[in-house]
DRENROSE-966009 format. One record per residue: z, y, x of N, C-alpha, C, O in turn; residue in one letter. Coordinates in steps of 0.1 Angstrom, whole numbers, padded with zeros to 4 digits, always signed. Layout:
REM residues N
ZYXZYXZYXZYXA...
***
This chain:
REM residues 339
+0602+0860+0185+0606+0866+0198+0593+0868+0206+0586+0858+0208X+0589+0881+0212+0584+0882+0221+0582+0878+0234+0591+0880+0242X+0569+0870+0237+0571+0862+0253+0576+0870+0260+0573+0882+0258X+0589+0863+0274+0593+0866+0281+0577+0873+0293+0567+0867+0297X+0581+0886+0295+0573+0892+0306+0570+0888+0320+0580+0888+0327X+0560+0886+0328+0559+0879+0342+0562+0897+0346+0559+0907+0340X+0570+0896+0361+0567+0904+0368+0560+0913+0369+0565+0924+0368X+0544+0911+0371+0536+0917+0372+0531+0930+0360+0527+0942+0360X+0535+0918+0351+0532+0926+0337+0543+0934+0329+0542+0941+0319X+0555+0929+0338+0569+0943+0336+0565+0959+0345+0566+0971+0343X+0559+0949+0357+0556+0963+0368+0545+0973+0358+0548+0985+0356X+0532+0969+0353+0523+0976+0350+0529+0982+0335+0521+0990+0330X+0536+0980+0332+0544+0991+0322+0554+1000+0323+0556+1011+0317X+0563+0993+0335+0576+1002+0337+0574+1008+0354+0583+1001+0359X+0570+1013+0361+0572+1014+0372+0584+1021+0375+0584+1032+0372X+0598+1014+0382+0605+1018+0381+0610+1021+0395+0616+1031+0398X+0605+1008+0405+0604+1010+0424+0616+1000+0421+0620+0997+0432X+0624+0993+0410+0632+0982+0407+0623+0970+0406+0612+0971+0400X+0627+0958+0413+0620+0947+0413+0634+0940+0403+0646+0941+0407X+0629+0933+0388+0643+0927+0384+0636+0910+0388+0626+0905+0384X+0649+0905+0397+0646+0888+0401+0639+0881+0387+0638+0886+0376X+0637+0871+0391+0632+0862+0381+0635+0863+0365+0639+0854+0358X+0632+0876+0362+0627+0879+0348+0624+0871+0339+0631+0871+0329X+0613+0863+0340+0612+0853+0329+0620+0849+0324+0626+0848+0313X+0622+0842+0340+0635+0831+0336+0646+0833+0328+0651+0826+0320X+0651+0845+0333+0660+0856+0322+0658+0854+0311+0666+0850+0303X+0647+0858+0309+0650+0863+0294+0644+0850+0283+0644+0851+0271X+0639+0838+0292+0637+0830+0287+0646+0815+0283+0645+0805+0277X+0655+0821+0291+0668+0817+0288+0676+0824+0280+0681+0816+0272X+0679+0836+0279+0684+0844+0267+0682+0839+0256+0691+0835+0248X+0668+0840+0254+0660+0840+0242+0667+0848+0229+0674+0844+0220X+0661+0862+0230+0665+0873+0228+0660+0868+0212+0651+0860+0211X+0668+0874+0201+0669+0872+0189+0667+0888+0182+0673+0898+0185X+0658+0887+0171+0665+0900+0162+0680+0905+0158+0687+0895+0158X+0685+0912+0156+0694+0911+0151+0711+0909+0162+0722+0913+0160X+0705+0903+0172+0719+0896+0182+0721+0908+0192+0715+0919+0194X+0733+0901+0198+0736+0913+0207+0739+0911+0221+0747+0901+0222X+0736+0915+0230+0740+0907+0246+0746+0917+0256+0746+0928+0253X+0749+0913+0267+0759+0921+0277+0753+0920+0286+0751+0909+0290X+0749+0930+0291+0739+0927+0306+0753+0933+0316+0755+0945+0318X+0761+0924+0322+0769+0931+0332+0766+0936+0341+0774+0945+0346X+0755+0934+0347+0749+0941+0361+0737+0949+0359+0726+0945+0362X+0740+0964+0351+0728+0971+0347+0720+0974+0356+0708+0973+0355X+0728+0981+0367+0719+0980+0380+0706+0994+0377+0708+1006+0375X+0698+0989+0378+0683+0998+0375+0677+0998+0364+0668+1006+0360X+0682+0986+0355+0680+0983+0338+0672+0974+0338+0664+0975+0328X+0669+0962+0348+0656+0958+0344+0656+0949+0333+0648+0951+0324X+0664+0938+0332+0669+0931+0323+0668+0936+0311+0662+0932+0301X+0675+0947+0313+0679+0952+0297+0669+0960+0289+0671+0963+0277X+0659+0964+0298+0643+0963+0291+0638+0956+0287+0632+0955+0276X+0639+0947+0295+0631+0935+0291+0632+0926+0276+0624+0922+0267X+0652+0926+0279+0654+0920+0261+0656+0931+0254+0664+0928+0244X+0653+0942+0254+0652+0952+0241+0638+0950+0239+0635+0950+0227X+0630+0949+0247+0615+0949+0241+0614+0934+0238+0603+0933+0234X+0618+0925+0238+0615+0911+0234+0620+0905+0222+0618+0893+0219X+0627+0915+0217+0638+0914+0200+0641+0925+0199+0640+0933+0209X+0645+0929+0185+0650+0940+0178+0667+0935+0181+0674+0931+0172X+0670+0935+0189+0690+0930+0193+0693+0945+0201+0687+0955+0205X+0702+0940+0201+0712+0953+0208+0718+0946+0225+0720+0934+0230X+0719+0964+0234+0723+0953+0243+0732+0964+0248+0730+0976+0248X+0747+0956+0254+0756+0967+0260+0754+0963+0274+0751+0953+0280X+0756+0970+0275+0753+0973+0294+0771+0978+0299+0780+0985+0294X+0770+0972+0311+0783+0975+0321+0779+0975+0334+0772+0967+0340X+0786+0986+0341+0779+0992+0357+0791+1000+0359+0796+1008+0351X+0798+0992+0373+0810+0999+0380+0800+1014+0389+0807+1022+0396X+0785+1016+0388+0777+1023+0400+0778+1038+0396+0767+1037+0390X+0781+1049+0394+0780+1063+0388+0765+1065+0386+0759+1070+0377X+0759+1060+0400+0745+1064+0396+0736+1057+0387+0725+1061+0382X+0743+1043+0384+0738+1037+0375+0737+1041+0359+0727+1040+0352X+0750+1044+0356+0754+1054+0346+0751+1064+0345+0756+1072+0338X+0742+1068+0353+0736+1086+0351+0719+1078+0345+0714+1082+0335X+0712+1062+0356+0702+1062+0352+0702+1058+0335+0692+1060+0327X+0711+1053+0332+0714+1048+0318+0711+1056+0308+0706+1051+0299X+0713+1069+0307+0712+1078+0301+0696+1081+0296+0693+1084+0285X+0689+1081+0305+0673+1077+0294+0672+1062+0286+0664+1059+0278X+0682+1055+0290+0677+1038+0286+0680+1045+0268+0674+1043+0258X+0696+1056+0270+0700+1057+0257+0694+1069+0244+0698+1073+0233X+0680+1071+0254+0674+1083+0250+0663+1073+0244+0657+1075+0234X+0661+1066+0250+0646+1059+0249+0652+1048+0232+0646+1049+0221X+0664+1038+0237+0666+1030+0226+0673+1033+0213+0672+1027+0202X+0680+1042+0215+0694+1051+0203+0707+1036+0205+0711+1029+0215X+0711+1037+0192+0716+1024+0188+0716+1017+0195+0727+1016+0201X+0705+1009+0198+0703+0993+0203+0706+0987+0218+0703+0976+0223X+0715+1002+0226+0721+1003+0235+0731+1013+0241+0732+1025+0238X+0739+1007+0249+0748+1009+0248+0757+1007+0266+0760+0996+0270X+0761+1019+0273+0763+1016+0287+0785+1018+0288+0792+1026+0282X+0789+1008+0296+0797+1008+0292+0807+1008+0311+0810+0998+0317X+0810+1018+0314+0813+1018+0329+0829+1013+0336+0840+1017+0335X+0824+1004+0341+0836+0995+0347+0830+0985+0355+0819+0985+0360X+0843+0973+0356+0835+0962+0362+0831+0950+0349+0835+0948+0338X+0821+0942+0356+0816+0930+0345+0829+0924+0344+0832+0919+0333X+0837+0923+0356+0848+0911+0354+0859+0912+0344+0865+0902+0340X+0862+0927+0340+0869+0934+0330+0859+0932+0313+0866+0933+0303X+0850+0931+0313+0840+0928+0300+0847+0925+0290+0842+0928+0279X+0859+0919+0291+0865+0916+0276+0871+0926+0271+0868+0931+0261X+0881+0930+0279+0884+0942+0279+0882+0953+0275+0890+0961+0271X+0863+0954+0279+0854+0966+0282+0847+0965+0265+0845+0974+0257X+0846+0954+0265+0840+0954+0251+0849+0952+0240+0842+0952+0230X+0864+0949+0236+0874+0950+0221+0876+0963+0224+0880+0968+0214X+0874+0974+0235+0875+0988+0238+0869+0993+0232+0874+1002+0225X+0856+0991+0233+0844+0997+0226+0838+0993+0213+0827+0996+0207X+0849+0983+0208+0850+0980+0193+0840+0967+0189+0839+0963+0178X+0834+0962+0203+0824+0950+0202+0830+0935+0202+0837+0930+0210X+0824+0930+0191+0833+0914+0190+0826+0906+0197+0821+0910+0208X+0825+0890+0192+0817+0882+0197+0802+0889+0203+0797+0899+0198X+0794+0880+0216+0783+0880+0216+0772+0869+0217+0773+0858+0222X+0765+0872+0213+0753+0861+0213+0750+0860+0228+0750+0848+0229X+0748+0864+0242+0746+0863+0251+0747+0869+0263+0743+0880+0261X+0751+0869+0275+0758+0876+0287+0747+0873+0300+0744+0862+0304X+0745+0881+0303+0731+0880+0315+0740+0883+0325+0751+0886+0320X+0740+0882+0342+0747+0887+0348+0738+0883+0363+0734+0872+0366X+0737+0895+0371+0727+0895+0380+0734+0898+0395+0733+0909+0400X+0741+0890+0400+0756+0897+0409+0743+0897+0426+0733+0892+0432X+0756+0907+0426+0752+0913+0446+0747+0927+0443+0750+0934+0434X+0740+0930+0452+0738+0947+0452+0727+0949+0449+0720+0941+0456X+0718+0957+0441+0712+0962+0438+0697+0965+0448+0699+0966+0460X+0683+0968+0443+0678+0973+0453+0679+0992+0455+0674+0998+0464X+0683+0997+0446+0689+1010+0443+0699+1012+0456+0698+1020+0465X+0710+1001+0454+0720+1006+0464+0713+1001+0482+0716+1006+0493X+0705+0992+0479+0699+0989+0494+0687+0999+0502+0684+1001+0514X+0684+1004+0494+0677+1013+0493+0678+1026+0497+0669+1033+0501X+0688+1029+0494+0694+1044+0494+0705+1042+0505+0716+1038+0503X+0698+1047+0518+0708+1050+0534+0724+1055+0533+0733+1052+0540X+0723+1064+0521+0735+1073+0520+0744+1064+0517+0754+1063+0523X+0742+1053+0505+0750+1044+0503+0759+1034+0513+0771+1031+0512X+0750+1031+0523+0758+1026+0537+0758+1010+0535+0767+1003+0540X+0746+1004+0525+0749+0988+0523+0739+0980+0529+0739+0968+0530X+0728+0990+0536+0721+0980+0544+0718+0995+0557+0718+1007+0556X+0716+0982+0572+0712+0990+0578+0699+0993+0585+0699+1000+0595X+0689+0988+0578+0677+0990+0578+0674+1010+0580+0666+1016+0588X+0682+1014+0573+0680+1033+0574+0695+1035+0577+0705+1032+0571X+0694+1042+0587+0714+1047+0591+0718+1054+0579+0710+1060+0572X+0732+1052+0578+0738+1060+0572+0751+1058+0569+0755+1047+0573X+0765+1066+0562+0774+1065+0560+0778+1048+0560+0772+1040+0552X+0790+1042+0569+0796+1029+0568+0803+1028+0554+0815+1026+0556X+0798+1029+0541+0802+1027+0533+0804+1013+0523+0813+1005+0524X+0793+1013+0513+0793+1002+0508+0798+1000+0496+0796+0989+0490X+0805+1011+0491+0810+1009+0479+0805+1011+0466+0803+1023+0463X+0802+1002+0457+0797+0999+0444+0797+1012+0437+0787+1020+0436X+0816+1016+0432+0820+1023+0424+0821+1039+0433+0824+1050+0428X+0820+1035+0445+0817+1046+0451+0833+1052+0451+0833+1064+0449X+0847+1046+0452+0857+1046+0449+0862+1038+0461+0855+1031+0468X+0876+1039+0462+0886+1027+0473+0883+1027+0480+0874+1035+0482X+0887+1019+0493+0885+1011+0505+0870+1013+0512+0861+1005+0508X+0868+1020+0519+0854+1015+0523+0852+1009+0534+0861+1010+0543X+0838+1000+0537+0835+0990+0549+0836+1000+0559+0836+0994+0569X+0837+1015+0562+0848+1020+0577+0858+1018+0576+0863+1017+0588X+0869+1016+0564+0879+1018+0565+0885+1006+0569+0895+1006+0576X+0877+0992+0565+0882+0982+0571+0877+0975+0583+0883+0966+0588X+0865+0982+0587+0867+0977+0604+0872+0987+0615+0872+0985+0627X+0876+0999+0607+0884+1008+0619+0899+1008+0614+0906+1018+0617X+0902+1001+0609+0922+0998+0606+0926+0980+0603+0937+0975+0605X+0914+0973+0599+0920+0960+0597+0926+0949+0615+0925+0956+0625X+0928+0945+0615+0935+0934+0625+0924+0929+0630+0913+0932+0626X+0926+0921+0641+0914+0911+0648+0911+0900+0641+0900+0896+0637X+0925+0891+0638+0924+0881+0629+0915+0882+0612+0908+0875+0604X+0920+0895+0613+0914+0899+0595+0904+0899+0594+0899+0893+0585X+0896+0907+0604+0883+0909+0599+0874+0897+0608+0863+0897+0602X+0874+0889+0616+0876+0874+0620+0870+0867+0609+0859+0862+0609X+0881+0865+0597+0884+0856+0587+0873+0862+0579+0865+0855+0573X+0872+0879+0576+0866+0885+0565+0854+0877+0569+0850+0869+0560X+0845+0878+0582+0833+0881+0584+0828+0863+0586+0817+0859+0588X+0843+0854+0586+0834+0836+0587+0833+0838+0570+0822+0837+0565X+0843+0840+0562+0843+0832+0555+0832+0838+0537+0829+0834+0526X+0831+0850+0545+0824+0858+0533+0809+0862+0542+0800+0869+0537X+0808+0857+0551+0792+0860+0557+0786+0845+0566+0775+0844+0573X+0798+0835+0564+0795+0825+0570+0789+0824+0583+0780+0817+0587X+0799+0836+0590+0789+0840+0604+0799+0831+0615+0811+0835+0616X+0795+0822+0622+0797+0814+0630+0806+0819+0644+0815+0812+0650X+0801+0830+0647+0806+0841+0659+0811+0852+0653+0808+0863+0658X+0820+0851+0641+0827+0856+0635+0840+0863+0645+0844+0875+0644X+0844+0855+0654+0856+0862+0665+0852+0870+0676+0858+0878+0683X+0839+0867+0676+0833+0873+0690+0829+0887+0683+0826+0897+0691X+0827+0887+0670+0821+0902+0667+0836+0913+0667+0837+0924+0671X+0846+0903+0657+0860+0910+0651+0863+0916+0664+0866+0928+0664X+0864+0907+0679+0866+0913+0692+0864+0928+0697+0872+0937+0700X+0845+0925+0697+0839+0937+0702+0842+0946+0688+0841+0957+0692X+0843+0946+0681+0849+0958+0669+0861+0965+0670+0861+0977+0669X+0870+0958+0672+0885+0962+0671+0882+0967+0690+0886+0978+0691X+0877+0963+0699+0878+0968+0712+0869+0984+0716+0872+0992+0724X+0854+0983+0703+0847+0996+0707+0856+1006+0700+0861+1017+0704X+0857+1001+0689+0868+1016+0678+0878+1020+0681+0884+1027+0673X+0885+1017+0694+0892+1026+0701+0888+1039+0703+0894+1049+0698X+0873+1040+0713+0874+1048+0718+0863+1056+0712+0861+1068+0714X+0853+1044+0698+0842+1053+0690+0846+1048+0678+0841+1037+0676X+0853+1051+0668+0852+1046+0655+0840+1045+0650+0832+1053+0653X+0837+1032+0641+0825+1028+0635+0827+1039+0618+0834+1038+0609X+0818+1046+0621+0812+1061+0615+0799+1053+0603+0801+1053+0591X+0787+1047+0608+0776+1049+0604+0769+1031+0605+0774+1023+0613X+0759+1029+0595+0755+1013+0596+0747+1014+0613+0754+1009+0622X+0737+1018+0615+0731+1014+0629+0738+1013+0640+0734+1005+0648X+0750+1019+0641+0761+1020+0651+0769+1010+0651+0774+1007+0663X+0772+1001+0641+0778+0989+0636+0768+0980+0637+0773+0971+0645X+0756+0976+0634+0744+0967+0638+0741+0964+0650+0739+0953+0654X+0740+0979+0661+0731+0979+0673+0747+0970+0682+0745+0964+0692X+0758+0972+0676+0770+0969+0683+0772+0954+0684+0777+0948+0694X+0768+0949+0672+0765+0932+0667+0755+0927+0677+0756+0919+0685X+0742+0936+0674+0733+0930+0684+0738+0929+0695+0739+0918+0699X+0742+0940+0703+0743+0937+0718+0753+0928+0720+0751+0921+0730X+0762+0924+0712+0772+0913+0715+0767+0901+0713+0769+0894+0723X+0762+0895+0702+0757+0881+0701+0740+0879+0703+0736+0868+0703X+0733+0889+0705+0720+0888+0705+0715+0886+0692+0720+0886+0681X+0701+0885+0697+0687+0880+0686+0686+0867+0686+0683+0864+0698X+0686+0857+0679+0683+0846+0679+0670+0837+0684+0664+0846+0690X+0665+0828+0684+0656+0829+0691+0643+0829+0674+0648+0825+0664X+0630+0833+0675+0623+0835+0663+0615+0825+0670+0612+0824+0682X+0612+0813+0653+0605+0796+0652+0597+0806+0646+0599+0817+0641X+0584+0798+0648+0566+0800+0648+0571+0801+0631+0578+0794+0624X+0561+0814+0628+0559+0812+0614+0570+0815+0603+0569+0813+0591X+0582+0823+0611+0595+0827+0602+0599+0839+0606+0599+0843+0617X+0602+0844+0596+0607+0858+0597+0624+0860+0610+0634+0853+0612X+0622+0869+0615+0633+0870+0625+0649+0876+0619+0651+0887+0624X+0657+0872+0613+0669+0878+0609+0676+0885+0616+0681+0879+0626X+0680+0899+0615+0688+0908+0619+0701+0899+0624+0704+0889+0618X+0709+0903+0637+0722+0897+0642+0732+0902+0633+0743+0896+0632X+0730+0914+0625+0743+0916+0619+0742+0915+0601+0751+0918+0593X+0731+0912+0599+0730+0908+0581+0742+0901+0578+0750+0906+0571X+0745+0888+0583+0761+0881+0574+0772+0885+0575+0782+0880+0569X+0774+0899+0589+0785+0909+0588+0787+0918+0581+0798+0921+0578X+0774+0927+0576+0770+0935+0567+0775+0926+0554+0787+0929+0551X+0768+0917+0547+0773+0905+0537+0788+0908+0533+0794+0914+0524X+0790+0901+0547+0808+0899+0544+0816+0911+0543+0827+0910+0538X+0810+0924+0547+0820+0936+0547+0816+0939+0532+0824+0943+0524X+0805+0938+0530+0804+0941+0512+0809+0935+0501+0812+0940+0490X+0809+0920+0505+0817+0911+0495+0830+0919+0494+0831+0926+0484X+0840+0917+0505+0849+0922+0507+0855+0935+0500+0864+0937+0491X+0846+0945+0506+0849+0958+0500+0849+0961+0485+0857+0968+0479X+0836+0952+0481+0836+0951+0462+0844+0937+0458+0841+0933+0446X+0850+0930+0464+0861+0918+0459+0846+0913+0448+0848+0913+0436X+0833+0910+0454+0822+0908+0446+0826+0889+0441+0823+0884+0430X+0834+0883+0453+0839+0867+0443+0849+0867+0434+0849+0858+0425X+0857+0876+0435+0865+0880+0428+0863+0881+0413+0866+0874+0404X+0854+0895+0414+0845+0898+0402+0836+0890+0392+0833+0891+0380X+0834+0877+0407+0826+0866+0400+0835+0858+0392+0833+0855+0380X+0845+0855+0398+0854+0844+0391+0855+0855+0380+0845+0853+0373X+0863+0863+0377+0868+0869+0366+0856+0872+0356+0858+0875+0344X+0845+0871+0360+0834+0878+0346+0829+0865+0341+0822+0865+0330X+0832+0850+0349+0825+0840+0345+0836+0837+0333+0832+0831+0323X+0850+0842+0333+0862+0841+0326+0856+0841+0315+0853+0832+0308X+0854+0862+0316+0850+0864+0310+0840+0869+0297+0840+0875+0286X+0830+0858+0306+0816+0855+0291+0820+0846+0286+0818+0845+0274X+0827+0837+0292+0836+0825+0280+0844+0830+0271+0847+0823+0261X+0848+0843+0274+0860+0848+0263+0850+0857+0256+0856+0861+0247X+0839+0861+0256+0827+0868+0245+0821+0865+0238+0819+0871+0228X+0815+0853+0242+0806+0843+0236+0807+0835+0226+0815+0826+0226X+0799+0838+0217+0801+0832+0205+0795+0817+0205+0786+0815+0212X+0798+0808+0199+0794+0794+0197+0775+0793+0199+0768+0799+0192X+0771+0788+0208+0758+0790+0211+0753+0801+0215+0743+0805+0211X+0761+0806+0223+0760+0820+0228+0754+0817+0243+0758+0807+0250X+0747+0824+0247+0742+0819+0261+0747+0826+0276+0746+0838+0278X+0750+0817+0283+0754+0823+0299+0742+0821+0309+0738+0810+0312X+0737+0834+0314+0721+0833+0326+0730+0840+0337+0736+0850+0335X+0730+0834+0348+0737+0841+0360+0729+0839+0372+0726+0828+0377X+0723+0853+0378+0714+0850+0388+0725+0854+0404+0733+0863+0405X+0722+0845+0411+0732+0847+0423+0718+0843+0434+0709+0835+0434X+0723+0854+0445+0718+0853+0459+0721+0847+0467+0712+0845+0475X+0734+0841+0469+0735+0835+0483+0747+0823+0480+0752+0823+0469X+0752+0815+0488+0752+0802+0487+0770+0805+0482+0773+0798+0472X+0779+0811+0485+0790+0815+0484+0789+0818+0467+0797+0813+0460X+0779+0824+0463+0780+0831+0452+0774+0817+0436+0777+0816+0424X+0765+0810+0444+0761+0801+0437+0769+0791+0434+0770+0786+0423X+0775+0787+0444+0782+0774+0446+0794+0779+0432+0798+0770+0424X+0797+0789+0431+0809+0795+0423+0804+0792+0410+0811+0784+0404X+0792+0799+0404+0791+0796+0390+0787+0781+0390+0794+0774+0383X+0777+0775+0397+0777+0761+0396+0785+0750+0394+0784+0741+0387X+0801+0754+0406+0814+0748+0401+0819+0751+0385+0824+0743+0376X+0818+0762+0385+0823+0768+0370+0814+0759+0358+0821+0751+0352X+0804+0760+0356+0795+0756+0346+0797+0740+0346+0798+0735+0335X+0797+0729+0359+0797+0720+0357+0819+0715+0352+0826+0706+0346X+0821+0724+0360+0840+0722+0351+0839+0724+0334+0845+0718+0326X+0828+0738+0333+0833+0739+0322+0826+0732+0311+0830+0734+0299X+0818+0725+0312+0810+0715+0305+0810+0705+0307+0801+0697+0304X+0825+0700+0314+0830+0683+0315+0820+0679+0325+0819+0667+0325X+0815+0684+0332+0810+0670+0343+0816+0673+0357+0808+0672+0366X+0827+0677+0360+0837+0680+0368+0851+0674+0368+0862+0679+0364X+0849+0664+0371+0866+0655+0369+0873+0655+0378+0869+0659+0389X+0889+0648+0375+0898+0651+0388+0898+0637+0394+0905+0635+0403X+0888+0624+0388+0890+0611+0395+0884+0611+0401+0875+0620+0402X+0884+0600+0411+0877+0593+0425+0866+0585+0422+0860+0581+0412X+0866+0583+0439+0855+0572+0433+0859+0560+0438+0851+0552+0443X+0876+0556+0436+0878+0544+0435+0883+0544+0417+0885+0533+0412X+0884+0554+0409+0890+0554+0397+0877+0563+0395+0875+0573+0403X+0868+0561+0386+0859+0573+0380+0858+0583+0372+0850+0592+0372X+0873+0580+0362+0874+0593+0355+0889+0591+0350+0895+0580+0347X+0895+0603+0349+0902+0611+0348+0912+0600+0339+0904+0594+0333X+0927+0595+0336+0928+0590+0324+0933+0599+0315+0937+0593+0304X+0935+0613+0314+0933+0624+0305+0919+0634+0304+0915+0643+0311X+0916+0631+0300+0901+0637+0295+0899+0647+0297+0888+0651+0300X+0915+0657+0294+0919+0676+0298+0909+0677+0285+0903+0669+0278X+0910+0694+0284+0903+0701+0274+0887+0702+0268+0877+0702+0275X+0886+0704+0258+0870+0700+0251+0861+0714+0261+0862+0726+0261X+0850+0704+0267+0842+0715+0268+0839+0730+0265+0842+0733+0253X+0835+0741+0274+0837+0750+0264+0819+0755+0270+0817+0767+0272X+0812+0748+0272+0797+0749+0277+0787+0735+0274+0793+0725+0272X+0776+0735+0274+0767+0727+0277+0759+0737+0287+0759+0749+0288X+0750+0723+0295+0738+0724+0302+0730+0718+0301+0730+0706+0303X+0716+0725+0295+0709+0719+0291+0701+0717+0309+0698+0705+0313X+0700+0721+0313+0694+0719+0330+0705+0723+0340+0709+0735+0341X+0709+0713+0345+0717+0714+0355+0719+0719+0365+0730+0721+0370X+0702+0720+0372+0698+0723+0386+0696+0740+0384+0691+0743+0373X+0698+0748+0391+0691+0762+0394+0678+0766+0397+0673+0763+0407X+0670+0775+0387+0658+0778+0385+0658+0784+0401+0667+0787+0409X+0644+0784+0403+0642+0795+0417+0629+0802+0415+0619+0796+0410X+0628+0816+0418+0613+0819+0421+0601+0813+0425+0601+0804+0434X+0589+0817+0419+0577+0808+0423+0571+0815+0433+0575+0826+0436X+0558+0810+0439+0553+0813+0450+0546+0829+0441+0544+0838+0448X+0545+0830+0429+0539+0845+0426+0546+0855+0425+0541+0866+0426X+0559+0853+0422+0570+0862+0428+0571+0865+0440+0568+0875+0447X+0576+0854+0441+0576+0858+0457+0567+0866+0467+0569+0868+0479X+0554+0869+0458+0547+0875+0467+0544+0891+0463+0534+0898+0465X+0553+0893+0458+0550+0904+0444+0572+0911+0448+0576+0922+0446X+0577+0900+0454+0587+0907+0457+0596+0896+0465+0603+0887+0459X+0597+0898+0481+0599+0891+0491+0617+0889+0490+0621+0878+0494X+0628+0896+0485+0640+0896+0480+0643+0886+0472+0654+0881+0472X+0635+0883+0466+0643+0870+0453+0642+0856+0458+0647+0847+0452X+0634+0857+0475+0634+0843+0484+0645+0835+0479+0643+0823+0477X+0658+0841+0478+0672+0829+0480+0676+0832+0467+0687+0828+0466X+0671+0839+0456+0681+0837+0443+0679+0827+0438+0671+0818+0443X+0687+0826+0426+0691+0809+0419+0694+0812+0411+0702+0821+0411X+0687+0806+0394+0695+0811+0384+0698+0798+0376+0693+0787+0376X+0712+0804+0369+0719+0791+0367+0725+0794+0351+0734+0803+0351X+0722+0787+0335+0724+0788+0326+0731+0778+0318+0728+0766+0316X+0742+0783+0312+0749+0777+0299+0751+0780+0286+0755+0791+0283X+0749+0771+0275+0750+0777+0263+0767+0769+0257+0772+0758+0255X+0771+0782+0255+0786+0782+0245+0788+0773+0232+0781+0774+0222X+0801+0763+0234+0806+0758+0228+0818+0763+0214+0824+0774+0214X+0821+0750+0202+0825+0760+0198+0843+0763+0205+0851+0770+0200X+0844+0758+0213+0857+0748+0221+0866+0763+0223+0858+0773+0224X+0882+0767+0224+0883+0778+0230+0885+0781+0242+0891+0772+0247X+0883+0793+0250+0881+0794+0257+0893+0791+0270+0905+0793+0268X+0889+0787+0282+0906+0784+0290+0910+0793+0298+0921+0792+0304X+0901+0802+0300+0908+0818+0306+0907+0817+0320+0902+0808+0327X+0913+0828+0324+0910+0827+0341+0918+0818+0347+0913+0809+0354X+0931+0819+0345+0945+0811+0350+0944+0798+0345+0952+0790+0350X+0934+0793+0336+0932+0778+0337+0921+0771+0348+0920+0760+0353X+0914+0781+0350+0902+0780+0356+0908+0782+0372+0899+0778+0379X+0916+0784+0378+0923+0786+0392+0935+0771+0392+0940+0766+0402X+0938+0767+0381+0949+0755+0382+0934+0742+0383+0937+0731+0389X+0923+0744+0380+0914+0736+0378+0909+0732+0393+0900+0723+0395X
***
């Protein structure tokens, strides 16, 4: 196997204006094989999926709910033939996506959740408001969009949408001024929605030496979770790679923010037995429940180093979190919600 690539030395071969998070770690957790085959669910810009095509002769299918992602795909399939493969849907469907496309077991499932810097990037999209643009937000570019649900949802709803998926504390005081300005201006465009956050709760106050956070970033957050059902997605693809993965098959899941972590970390530590239903007046369980269907060899979440981080200021709050597949079978989503 070819050493896993540092950043720097992905950048000076691929310039792509894609930063992929913690790379190494990726693929050094993969540990890409000749021969094997892996699922990058969040193709995104492809960075991953460069990375383990050039680090083994393996195959890799790719899955992207994004149209434009599936358009960039199209040189990955010019450049590799065979040894890739894009497959358009959601990751959380993967099992699905792949007995469809005639693919069995896999040796390994990478999965890179949240939005892209493609989709942050590009104003038209409507997922950050750094550059105005359409109140959009949507992944698939399909359904429901973040106008549609702060110019028709309830006070209570979007209230709830915006504590509990952006952890925003003044979650009522914004749902307020929203449901009260879109009377008379529907929320059209991101700056119009931001500048409206701001004047209601203010700027926080900025500590010596830290960056100043936007008032409406964990509203933005929450309307995007929301609109792409992105926990959702998570629960169902973590299903998923359990239902793909072949016995020593490996799970790498890089997550941004604390909602999203906490989810695979619950998952991984249930699904590798160190998650019981006893107390700590009784310490374990007196049914044992079902055999493992994971190991962790490290428990804790990799994070970016200070040379990342300076090479790409976004991967501050990722976390990556890895398991390798047991030969145990799998307990599916509906065991995983009784859990």
């Amino acid at each position: 196997m070819t050493a896993a690539p540092t950043v720097p030395e992905f950048f000076a071969n691929h310039a792509s204006g894609h930063i992929p998070v913690l790379l190494n770690e990726v693929v050094t957790s993969l540990m890409p094989q000749d021969g094997e085959v892996y699922v990058d669910g969040t193709f995104g810009a492809g960075g991953y999926t460069r990375a383990v095509l050039e680090a083994a002769e393996c195959r890799v299918i790719a899955i992207d709910r994004d149209p434009d992602a599936i358009k960039r795909a199209e040189a990955f399939k010019a450049e590799f033939g065979d040894r890739f493969d894009i497959l358009e849907g959601c990751f959380g469907d993967m099992e699905a996506l792949l007995e469809a496309a005639g693919v069995g077991a896999v040796d390994g499932v990478m999965l890179d959740i949240g939005v892209s810097s493609f989709q942050l990037d590009e104003a038209e999209r409507g997922f950050s408001f750094m550059g105005d643009g359409p109140l959009d937000m949507r992944m698939a570019m399909a359904g429901e969009s973040a106008a549609d649900v702060v110019n028709t949802y309830d006070e209570e709803h979007l209230a709830n949408i915006i504590y509990q998926y952006g952890e925003e504390r003044k979650s009522r005081r914004i749902a307020a001024a929203i449901v009260k300005d879109r009377v008379a201006n529907p929320f059209t465009r991101t700056k119009q929605l931001a500048d409206m956050i701001e004047r209601v709760i203010g700027r926080p106050p900025q500590r010596k030496g830290q960056k100043s956070v936007h008032p409406a970033t964990r509203t933005f957050q929450a309307l995007r979770i929301h609109v792409n059902d992105e926990l959702g997605e998570l629960e169902r693809g973590l299903a998923g790679a359990e239902a793909v993965l072949s016995e020593g098959g490996r799970l790498v899941v890089v997550s941004f923010h604390s909602l999203e972590d906490r989810m695979v970390k619950n998952f991984m530590a249930e699904r590798s037995g160190r998650m019981s239903g006893g107390s700590r007046h009784m310490p374990g369980p007196v049914d044992a429940g079902p055999a493992p269907t994971f190991t962790q060899q490290n428990k804790g979440a990799a994070k970016p180093g200070d040379a990342e981080l300076e090479v790409n200021p976004r991967a501050r709050s990722s976390r990556l979190r890895q398991a390798i597949r047991t030969a145990a079978p799998a307990r599916g989503l509906a065991e995983k919600r009784r859990g």
